[in-house]
VEXTI-603896 format. One line per field, with one value per residue (C-alpha): x negated, y, z; residue in three letters. Coordinates in Angstrom, 3 decimals. Layout:
BEGIN
c1 = [X_...]
c2 = [Y_...]
c3 = [Z_...]
r = [ALA_...]
//
This chain:
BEGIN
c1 = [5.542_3.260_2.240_3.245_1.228_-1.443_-1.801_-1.367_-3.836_-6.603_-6.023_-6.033_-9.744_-10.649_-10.585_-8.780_-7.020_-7.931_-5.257_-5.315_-2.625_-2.533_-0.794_-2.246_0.670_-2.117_-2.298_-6.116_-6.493_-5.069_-7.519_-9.644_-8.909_-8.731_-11.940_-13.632_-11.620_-8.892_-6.509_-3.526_-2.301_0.419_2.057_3.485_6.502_7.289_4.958_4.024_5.693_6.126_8.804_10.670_8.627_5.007_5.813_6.044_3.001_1.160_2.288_1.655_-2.275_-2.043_-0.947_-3.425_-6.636_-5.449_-3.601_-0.596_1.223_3.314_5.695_6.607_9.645_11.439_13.998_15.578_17.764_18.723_19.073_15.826_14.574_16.391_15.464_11.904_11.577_12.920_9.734_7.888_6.820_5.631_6.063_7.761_6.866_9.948_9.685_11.163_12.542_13.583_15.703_16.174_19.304_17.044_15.336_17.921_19.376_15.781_15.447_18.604_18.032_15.378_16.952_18.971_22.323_23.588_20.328_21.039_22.209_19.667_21.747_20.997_19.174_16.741_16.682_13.911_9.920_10.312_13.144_10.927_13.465_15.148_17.288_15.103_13.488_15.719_16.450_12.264_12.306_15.007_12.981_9.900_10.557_12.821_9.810_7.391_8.516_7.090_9.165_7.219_8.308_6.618_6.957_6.341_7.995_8.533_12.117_10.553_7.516_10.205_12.230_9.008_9.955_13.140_11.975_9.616_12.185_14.199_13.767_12.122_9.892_6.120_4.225_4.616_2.736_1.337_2.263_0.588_1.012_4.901_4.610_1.940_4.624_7.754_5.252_4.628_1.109_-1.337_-2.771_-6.344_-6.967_-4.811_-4.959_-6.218_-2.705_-2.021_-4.083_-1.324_1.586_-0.840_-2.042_1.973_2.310_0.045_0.074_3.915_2.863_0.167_2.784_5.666_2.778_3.022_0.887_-0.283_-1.048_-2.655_-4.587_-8.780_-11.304_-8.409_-9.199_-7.101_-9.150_-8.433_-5.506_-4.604_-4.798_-6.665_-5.358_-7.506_-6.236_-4.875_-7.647_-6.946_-8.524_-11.226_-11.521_-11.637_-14.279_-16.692_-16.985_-16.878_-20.047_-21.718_-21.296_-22.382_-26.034_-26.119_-26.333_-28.160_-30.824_-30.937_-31.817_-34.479_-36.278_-35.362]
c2 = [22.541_19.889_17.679_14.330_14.625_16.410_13.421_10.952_12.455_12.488_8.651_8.127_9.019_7.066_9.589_9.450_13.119_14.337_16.658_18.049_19.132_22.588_23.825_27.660_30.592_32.383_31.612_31.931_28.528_27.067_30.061_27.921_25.186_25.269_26.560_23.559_22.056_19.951_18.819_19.302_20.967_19.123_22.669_20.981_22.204_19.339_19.611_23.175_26.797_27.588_29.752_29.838_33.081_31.600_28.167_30.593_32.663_29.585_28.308_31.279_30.735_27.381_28.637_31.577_28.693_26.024_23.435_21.752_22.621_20.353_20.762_18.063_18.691_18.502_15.336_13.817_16.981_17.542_21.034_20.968_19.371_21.724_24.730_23.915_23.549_26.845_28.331_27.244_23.249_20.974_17.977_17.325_14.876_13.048_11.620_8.735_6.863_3.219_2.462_2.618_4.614_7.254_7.260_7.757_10.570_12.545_12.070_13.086_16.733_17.520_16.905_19.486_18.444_16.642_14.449_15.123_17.212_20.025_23.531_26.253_29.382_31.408_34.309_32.084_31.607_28.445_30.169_32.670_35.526_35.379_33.619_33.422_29.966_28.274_25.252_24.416_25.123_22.542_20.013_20.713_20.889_17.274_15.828_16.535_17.690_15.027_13.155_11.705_9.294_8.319_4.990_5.039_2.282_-1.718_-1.358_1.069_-1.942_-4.171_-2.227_-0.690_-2.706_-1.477_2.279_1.440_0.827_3.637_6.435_8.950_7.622_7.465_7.571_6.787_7.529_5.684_7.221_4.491_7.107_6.907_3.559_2.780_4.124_1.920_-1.195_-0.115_-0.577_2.461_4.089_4.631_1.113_-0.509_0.832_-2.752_-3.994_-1.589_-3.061_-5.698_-3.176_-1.373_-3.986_-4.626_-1.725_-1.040_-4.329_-3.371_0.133_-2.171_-4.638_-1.597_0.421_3.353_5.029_4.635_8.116_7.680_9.311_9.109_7.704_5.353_2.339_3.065_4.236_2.458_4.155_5.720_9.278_10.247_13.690_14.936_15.253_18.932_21.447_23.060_19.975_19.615_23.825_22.048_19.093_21.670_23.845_21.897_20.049_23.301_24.142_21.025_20.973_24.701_24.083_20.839_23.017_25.578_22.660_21.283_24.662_25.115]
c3 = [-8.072_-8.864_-5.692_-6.870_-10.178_-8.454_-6.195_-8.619_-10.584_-7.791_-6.986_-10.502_-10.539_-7.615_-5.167_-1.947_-0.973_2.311_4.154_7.838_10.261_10.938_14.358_14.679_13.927_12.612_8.339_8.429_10.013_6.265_4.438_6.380_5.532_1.713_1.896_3.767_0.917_2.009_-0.490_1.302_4.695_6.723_8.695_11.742_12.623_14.522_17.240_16.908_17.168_14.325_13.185_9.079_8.442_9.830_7.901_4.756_5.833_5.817_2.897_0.568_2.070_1.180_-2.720_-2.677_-1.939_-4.221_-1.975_-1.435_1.488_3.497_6.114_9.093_10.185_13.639_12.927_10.074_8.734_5.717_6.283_7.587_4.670_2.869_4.550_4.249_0.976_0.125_1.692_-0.825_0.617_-1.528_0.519_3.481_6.014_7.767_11.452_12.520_9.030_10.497_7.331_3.514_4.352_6.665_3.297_1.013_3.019_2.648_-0.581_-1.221_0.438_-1.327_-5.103_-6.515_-7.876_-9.357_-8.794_-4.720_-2.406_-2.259_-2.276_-5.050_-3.910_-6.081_-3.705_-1.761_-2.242_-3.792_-6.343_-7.145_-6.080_-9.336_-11.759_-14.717_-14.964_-12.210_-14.831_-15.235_-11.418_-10.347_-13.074_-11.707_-8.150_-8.292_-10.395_-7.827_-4.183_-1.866_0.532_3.121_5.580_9.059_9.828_13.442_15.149_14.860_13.283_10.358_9.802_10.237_7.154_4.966_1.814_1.591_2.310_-0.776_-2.802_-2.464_-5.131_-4.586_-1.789_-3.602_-0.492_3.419_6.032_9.659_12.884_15.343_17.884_18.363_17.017_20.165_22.525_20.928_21.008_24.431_24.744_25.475_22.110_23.376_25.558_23.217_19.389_18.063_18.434_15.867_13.107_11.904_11.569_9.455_7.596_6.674_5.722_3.737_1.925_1.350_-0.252_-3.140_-3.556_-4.434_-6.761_-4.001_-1.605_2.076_4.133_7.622_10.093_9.618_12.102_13.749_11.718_9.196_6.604_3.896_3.744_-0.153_1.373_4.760_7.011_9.869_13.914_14.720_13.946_17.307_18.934_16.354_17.640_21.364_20.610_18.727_21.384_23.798_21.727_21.428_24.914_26.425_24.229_25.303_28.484_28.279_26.408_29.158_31.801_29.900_29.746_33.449]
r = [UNK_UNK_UNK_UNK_UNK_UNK_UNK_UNK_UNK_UNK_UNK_UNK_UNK_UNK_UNK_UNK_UNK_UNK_UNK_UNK_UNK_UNK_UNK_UNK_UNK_UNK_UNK_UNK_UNK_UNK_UNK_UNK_UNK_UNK_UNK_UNK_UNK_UNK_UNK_UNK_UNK_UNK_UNK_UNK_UNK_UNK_UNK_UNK_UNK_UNK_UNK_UNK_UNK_UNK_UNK_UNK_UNK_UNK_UNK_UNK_UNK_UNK_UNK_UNK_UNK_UNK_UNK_UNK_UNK_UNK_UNK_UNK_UNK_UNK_UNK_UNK_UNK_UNK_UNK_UNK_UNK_UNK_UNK_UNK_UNK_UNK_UNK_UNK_UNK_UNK_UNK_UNK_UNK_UNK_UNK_UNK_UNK_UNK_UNK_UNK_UNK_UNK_UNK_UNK_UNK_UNK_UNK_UNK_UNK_UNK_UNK_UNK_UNK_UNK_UNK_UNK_UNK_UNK_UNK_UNK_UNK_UNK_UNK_UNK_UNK_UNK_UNK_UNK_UNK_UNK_UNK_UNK_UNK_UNK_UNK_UNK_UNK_UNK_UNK_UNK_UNK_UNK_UNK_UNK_UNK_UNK_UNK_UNK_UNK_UNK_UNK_UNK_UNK_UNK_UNK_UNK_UNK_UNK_UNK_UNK_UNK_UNK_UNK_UNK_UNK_UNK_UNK_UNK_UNK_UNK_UNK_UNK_UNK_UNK_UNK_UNK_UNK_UNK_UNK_UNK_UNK_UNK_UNK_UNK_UNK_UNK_UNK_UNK_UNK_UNK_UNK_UNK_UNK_UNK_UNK_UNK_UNK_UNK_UNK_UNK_UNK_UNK_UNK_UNK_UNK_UNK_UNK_UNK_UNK_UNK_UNK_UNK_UNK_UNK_UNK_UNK_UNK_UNK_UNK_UNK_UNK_UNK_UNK_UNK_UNK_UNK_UNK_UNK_UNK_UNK_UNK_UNK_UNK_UNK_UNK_UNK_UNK_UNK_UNK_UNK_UNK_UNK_UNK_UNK_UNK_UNK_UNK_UNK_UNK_UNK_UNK_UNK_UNK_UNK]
//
């Protein structure tokens, strides 16, 4: 277990980590990934299909090509949260965290106790099926498991100082989407009315000595850490690309 000093550690050295959402069942699309080189997959297992056993599937690819692999789950749960982490997670981004309390109540699933409220199993990926080096595990996992919330609408901006301050929060992430929709403006006429909820944000995170995470190629790339759109619609646009100056070839030779 060793995302938060792995991340640390990058942004330490000025670079900014790069991670992409991954939505195929299929583990090769993170094989894939790590070896475009991505620093981090986000598994989404809010939006997507997945299942316990393909979340682990793609986590052990993540492990096997050198990444960290993060989970975001359905909905606030700690046994989600839980759950999740016993796959083997490193990090697990949390939807809809409005308050320090929403906060609190992650962090607090993902600590062992008597730090929090995280329930003992060894027979589990992350336990390594075994008893023997459960007391390093439980230090190393509460050290470093990531707990990641989305701040995604006007009562979380509203709130992000007080999320900052709760322990155990070291990085937070944009979600202008959902935050578009509670604004209620339209995310693709209207995404420059996003810019100043970002820009609180993520003068909140510098102030607090933590970490902004938000999607690339919005505007928001000046973000501490970048992740990439779906790579089933970066599959889509490609093709589609290739297809389109295909065909465009084929008419100019007609």
């Amino acid at each position: 277990m060793n995302a938060r000093s792995h991340l640390i550690e990058l942004m330490s050295q000025g670079r900014q980590p790069v991670g992409i959402f991954v939505s195929s069942l299929d583990p090769a699309s993170t094989d894939i990934m790590a070896l475009a080189g991505v620093d981090f997959v986000v598994i989404d297992a809010e939006h997507g299909r997945f299942g316990r056993a393909d979340i682990e599937n793609h986590v052990r690819a993540a492990n096997l090509g050198g990444i960290l692999p993060f989970v975001r789950i359905l909905e606030n749960s700690p046994i989600l949260i839980q759950s999740t982490l016993d796959l083997g997670a490193q990090g697990v981004l949390v939807p809809h965290v409005d308050t320090a309390d929403d906060a609190r109540s992650a962090v607090a699933a993902s600590r062992y106790a008597p730090r929090g409220k995280r329930g003992m199993c060894p027979a589990c990926n992350a336990g390594g099926y075994g008893m023997g080096g459960w007391s390093a595990h439980v230090d190393a996992s509460d050290a470093n498991v990531l707990i990641i919330p989305i701040l995604e609408s006007r009562k979380s901006i509203e709130n992000v100082d007080e999320i900052l301050a709760v322990d155990g929060i070291d990085i937070v992430m944009y979600g202008p989407g959902d935050l578009s929709a509670d604004m209620g403006i339209d995310f693709v006429k209207d995404g420059h009315l996003l810019v100043g909820a970002w820009q609180t944000m993520l003068a909140a995170t510098k102030q607090a000595g933590k970490s902004a995470l938000a999607p690339c190629g919005l505007g928001f790339d000046d973000a501490d850490m970048l992740i990439i759109e779906m790579e089933l619609m970066l599959l889509r646009k490609t093709v589609a690309r290739m297809v389109d100056e295909t065909r465009a070839h084929h008419a100019s030779r007609s």
